[in-house]
N, CA, C and O atoms as a DFTB+ gen file, in Angstrom:
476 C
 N C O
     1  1     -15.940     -13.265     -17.906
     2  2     -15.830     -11.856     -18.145
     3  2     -15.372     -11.181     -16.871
     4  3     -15.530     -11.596     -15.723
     5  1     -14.771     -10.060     -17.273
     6  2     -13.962      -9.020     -15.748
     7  2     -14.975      -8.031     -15.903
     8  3     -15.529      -7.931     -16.997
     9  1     -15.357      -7.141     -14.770
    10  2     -15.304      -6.007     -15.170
    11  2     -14.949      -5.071     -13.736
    12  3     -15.247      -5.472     -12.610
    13  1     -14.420      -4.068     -13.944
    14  2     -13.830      -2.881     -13.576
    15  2     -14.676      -2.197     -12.869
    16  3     -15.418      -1.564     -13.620
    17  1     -14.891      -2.044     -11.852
    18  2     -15.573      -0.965     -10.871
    19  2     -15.504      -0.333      -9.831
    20  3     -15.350      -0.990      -8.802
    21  1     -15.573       0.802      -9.758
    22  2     -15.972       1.724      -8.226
    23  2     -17.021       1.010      -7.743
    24  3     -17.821       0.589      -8.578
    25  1     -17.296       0.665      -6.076
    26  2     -18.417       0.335      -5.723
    27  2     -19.133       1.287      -5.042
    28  3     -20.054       0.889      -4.328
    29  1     -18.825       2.855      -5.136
    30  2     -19.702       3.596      -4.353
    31  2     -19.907       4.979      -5.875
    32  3     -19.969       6.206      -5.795
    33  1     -19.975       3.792      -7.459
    34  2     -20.560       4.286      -8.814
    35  2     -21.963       3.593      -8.834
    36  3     -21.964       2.482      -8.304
    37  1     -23.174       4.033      -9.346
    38  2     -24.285       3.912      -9.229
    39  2     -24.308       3.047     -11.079
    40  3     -24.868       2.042     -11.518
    41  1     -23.561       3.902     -11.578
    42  2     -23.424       2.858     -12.977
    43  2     -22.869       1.242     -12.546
    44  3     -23.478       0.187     -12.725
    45  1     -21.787       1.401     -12.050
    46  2     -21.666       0.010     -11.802
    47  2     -22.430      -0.898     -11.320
    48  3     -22.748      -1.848     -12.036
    49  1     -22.905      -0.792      -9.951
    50  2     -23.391      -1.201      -8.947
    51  2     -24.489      -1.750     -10.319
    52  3     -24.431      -2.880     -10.803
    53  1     -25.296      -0.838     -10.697
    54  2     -26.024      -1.484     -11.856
    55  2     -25.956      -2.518     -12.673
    56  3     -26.678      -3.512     -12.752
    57  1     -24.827      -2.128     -13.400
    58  2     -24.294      -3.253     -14.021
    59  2     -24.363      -4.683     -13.695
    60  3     -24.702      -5.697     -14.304
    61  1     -23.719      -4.282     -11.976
    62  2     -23.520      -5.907     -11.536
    63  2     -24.420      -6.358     -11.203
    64  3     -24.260      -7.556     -10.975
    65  1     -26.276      -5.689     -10.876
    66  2     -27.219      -5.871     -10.778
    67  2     -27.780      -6.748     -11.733
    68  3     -28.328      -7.801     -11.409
    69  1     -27.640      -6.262     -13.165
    70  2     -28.204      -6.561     -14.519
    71  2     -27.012      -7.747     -14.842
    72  3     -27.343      -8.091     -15.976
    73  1     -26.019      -8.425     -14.546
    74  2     -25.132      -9.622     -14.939
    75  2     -25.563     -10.345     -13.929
    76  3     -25.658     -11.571     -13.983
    77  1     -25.920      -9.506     -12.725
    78  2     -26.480     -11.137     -11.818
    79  2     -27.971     -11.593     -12.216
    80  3     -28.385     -12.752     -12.223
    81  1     -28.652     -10.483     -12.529
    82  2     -29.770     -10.744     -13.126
    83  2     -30.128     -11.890     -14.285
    84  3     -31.060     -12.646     -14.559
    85  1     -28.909     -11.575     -14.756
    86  2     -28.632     -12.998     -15.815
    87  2     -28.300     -14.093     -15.766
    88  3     -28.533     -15.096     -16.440
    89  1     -27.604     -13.826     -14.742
    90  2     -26.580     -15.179     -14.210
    91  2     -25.371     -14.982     -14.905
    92  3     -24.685     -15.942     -15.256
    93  1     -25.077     -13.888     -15.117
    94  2     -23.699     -13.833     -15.689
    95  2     -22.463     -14.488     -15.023
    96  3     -22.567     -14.344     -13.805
    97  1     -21.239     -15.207     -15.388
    98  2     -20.324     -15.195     -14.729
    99  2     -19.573     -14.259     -15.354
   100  3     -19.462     -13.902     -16.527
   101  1     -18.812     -13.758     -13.764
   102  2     -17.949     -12.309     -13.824
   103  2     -17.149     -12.017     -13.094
   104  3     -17.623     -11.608     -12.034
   105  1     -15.644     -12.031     -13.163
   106  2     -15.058     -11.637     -11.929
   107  2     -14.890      -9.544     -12.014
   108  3     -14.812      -8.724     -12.929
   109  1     -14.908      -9.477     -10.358
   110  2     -14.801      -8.414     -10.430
   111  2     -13.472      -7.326      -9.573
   112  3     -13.330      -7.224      -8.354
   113  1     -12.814      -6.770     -10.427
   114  2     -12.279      -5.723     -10.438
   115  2     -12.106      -4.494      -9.745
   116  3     -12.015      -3.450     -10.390
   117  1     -12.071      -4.498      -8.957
   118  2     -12.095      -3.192      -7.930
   119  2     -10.825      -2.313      -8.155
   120  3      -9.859      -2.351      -7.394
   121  1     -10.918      -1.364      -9.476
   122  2      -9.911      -0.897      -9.629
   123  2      -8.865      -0.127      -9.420
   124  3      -7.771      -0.027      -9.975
   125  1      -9.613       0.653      -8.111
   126  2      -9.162       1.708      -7.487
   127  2      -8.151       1.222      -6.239
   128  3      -7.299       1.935      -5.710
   129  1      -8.463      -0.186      -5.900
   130  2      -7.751      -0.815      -5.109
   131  2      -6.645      -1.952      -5.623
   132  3      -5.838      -2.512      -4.882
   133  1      -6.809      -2.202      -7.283
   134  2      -6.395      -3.213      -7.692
   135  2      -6.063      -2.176      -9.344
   136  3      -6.649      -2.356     -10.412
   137  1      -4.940      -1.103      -9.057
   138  2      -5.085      -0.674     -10.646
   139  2      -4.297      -1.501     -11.555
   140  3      -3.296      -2.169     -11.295
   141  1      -5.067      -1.309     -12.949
   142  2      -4.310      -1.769     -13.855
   143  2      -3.031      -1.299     -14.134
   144  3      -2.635      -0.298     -13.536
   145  1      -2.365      -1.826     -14.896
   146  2      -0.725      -1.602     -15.417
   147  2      -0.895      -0.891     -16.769
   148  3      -1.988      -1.006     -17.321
   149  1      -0.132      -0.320     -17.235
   150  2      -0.326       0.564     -18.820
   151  2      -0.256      -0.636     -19.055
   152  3      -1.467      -0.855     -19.095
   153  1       0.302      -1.804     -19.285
   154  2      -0.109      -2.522     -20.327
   155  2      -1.232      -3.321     -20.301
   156  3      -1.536      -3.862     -21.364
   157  1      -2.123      -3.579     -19.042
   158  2      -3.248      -3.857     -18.729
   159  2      -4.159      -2.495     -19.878
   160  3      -4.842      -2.754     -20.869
   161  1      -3.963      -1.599     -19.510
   162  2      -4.994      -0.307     -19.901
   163  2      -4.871      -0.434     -21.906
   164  3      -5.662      -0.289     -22.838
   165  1      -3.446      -0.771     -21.760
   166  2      -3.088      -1.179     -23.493
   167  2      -3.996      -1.983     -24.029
   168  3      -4.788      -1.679     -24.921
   169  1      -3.874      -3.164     -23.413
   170  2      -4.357      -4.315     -23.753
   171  2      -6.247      -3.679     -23.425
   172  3      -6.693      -3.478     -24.555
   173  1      -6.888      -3.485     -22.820
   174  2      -8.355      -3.173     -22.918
   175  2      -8.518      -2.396     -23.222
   176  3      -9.739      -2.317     -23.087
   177  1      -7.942      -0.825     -23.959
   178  2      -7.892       0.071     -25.273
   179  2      -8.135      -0.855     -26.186
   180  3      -9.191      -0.724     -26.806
   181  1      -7.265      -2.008     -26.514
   182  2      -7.320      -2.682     -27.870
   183  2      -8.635      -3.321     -28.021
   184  3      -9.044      -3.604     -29.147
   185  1      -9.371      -3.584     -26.896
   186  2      -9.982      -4.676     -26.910
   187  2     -11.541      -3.809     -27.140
   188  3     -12.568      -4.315     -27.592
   189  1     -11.323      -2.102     -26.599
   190  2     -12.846      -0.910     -26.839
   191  2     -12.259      -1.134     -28.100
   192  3     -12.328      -2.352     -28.266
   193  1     -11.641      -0.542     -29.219
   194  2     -11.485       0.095     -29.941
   195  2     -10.969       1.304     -29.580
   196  3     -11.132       2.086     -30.517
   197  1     -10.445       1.799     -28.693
   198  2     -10.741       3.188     -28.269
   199  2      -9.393       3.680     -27.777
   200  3      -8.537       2.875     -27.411
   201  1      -9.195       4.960     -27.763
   202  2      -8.180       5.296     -27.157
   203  2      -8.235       6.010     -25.862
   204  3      -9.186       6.232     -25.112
   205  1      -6.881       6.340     -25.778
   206  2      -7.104       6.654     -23.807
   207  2      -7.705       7.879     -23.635
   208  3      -8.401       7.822     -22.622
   209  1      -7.760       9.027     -24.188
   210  2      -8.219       9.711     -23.946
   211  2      -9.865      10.011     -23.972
   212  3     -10.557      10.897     -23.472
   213  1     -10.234       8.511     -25.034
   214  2     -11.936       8.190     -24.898
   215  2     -12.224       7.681     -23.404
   216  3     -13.397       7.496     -23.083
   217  1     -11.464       7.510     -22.721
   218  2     -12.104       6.223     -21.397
   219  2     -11.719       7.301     -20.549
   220  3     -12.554       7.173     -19.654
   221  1     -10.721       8.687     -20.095
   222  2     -10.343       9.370     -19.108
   223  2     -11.818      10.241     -18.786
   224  3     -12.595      10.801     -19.560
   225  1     -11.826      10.115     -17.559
   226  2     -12.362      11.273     -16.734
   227  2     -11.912      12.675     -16.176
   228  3     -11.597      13.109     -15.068
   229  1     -12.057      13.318     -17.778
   230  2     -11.470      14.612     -17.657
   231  2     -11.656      15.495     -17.018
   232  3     -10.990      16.511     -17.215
   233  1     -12.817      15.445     -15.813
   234  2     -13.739      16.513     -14.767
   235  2     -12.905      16.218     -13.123
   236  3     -12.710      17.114     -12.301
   237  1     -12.526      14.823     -12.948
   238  2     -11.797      15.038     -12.072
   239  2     -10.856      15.536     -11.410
   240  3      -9.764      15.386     -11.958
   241  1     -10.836      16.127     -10.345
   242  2      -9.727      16.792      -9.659
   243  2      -9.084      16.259     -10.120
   244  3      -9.145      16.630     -11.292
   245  1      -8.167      15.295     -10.001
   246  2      -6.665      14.780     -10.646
   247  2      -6.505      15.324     -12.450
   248  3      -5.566      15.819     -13.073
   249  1      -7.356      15.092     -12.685
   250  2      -7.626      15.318     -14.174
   251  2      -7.057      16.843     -14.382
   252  3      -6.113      17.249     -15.060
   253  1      -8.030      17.563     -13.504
   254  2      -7.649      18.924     -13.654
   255  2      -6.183      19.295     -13.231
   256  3      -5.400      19.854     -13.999
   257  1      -5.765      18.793     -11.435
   258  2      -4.766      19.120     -11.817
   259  2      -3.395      18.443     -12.281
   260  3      -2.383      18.396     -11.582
   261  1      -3.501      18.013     -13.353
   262  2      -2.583      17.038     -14.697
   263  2      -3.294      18.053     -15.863
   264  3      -3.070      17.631     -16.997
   265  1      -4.145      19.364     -15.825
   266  2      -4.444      19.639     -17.117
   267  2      -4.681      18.879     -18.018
   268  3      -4.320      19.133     -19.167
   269  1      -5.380      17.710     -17.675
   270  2      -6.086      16.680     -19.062
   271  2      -6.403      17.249     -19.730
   272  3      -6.057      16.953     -20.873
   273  1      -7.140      18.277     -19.577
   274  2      -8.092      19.000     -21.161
   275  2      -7.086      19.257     -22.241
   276  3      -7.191      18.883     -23.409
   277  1      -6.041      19.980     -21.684
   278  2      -5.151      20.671     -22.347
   279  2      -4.736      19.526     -22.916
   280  3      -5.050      19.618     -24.103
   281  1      -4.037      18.179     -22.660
   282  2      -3.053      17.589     -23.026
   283  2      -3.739      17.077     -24.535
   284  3      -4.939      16.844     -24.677
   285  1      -2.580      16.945     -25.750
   286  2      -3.112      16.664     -27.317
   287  2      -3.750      15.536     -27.345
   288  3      -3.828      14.854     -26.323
   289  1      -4.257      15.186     -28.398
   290  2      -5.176      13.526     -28.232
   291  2      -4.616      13.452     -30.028
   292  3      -5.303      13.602     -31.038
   293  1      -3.053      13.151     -29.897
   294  2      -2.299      13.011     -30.693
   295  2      -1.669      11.749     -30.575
   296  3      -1.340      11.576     -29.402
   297  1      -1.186      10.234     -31.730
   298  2      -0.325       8.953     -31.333
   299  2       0.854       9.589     -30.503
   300  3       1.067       8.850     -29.542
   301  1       1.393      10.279     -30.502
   302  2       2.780      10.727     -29.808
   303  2       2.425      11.873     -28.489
   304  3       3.097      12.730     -27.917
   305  1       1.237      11.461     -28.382
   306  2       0.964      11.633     -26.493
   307  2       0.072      10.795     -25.994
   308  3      -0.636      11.016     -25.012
   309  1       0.089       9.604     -26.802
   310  2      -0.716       8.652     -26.098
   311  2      -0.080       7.416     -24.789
   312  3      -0.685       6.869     -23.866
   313  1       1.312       7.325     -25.216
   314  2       1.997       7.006     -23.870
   315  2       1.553       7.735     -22.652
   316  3       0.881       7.105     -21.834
   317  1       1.845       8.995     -22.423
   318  2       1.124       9.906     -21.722
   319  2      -0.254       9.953     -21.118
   320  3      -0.532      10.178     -19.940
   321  1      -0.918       9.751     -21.933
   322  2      -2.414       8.891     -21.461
   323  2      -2.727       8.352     -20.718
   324  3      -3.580       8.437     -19.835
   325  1      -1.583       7.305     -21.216
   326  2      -1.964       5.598     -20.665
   327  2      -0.916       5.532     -18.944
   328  3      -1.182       4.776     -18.009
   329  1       0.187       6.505     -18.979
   330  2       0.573       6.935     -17.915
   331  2       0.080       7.194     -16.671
   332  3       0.267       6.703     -15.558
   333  1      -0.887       8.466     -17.302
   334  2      -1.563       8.986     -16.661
   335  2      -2.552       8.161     -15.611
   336  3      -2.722       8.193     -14.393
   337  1      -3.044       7.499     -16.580
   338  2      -4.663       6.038     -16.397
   339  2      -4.029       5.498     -15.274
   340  3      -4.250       5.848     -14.115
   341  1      -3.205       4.607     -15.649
   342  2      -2.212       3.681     -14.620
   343  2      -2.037       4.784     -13.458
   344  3      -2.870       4.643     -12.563
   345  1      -1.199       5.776     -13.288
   346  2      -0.981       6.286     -12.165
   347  2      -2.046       6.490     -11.539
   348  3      -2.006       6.046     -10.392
   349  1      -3.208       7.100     -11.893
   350  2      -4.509       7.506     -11.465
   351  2      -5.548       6.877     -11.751
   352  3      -6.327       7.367     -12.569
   353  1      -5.780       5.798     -11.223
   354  2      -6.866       4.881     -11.900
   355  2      -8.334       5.627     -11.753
   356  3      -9.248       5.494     -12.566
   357  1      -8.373       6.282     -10.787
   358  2      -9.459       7.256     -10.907
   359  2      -9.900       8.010     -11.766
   360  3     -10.907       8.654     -11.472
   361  1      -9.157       8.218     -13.415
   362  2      -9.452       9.019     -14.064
   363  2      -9.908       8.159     -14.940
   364  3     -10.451       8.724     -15.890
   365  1      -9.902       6.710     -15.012
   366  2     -10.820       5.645     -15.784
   367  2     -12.237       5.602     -15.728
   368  3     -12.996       5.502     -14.765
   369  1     -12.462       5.704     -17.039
   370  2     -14.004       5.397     -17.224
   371  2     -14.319       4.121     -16.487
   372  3     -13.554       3.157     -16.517
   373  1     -15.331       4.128     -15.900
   374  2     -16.391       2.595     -14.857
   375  2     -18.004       2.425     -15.405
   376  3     -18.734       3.334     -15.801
   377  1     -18.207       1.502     -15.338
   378  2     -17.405       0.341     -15.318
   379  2     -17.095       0.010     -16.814
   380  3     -17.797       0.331     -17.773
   381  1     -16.045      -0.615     -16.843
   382  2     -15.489      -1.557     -17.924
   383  2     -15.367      -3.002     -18.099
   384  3     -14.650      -3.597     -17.294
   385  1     -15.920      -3.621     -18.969
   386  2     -16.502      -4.946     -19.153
   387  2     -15.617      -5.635     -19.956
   388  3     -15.693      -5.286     -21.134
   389  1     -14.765      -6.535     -19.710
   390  2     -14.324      -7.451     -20.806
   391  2     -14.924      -8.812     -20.911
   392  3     -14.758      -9.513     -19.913
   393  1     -15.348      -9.149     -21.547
   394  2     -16.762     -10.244     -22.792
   395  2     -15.206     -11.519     -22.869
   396  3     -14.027     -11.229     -23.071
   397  1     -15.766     -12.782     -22.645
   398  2     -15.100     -14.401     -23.129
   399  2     -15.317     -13.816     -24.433
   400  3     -15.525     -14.941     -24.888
   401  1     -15.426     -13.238     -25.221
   402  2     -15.570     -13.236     -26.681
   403  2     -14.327     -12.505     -27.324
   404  3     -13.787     -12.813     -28.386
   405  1     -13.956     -11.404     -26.411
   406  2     -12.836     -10.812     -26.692
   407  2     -12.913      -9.294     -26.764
   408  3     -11.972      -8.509     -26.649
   409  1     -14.386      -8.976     -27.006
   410  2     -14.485      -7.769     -26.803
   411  2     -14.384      -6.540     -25.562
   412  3     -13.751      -6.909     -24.573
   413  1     -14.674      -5.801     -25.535
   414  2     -14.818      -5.040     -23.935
   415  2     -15.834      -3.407     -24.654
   416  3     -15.656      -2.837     -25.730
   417  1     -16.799      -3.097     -23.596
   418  2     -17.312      -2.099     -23.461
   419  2     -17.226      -1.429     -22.480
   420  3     -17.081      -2.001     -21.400
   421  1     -17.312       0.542     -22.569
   422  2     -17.678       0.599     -21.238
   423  2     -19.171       1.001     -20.544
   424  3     -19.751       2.060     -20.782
   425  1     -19.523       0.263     -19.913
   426  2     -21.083       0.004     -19.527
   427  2     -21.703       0.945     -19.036
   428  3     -22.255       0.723     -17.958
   429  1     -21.836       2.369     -19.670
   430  2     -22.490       3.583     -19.306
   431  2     -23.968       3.510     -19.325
   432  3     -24.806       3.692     -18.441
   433  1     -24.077       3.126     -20.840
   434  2     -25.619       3.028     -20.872
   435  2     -26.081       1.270     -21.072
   436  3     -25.209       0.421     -21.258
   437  1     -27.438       0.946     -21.006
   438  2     -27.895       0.212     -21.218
   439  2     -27.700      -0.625     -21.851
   440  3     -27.709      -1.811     -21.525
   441  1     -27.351       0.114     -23.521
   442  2     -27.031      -1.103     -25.030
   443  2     -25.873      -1.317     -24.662
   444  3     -25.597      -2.512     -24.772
   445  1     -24.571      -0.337     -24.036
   446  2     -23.263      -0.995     -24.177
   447  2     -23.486      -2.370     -23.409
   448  3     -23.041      -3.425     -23.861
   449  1     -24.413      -2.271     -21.871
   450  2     -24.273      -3.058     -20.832
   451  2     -24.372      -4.874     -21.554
   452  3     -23.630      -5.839     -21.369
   453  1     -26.284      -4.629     -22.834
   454  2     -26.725      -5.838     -23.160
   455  2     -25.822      -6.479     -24.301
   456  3     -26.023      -7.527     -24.914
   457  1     -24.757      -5.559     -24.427
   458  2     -24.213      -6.036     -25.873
   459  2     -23.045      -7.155     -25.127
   460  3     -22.674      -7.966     -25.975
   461  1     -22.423      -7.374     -23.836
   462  2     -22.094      -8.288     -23.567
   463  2     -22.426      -9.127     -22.677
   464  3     -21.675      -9.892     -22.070
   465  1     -24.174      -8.946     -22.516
   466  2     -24.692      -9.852     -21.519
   467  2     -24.781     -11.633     -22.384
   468  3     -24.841     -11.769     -23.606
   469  1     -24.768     -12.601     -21.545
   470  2     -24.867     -13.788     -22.239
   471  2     -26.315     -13.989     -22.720
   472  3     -27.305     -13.633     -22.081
   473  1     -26.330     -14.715     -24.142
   474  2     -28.069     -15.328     -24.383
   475  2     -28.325     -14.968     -25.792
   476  3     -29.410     -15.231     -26.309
């Protein structure tokens, strides 16, 4: 399993607390130094269920000024989105977990965290 993190996010840092706790194996992602590609961000949209505008961090300065709020959460501005993500990896939800199973969550709370712990 990958997962995606800021290391100075208190969610994450958690996370990787609770997978070592397990013995999880996990490589990790430092995304802010290592961003994904839109088709990276494509490909782990497919894999939440979710679309881009579910995973953006719409409170951030960058966010704000790109007017995220404003922008539609319409199929024909979702290129745009995923643009956005890629250029600014900072406006990605953290951490993000992709599961050997195929799935991916993003590990805000607790149940998302245990739903891809191993056991």
């Amino acid at each position: 399993m990958e997962i995606w993190i800021n290391p100075r996010c208190g969610k994450c840092r958690s996370a990787l607390s609770e997978l070592d706790a397990v013995g999880a194996e996990y490589t990790v992602r430092r995304y802010l130094e290592d961003p994904p590609t839109a088709d990276e961000i494509e490909q782990v949209l497919k894999r939440l269920s979710l679309e881009p505008w579910d995973i953006a961090r719409v409170d951030e300065q960058v966010a704000k000024d790109l007017g995220l709020k404003k922008w539609t959460r319409q199929p024909a501005d979702r290129a745009r989105w995923i643009a956005a993500l890629a250029e600014h990896p900072i406006l990605i939800q953290r951490p993000i977990i992709t599961a050997d199973d195929g799935h991916a969550v993003v590990a805000r709370t607790p149940e998302a965290l245990r739903s891809v712990l191993p056991g």
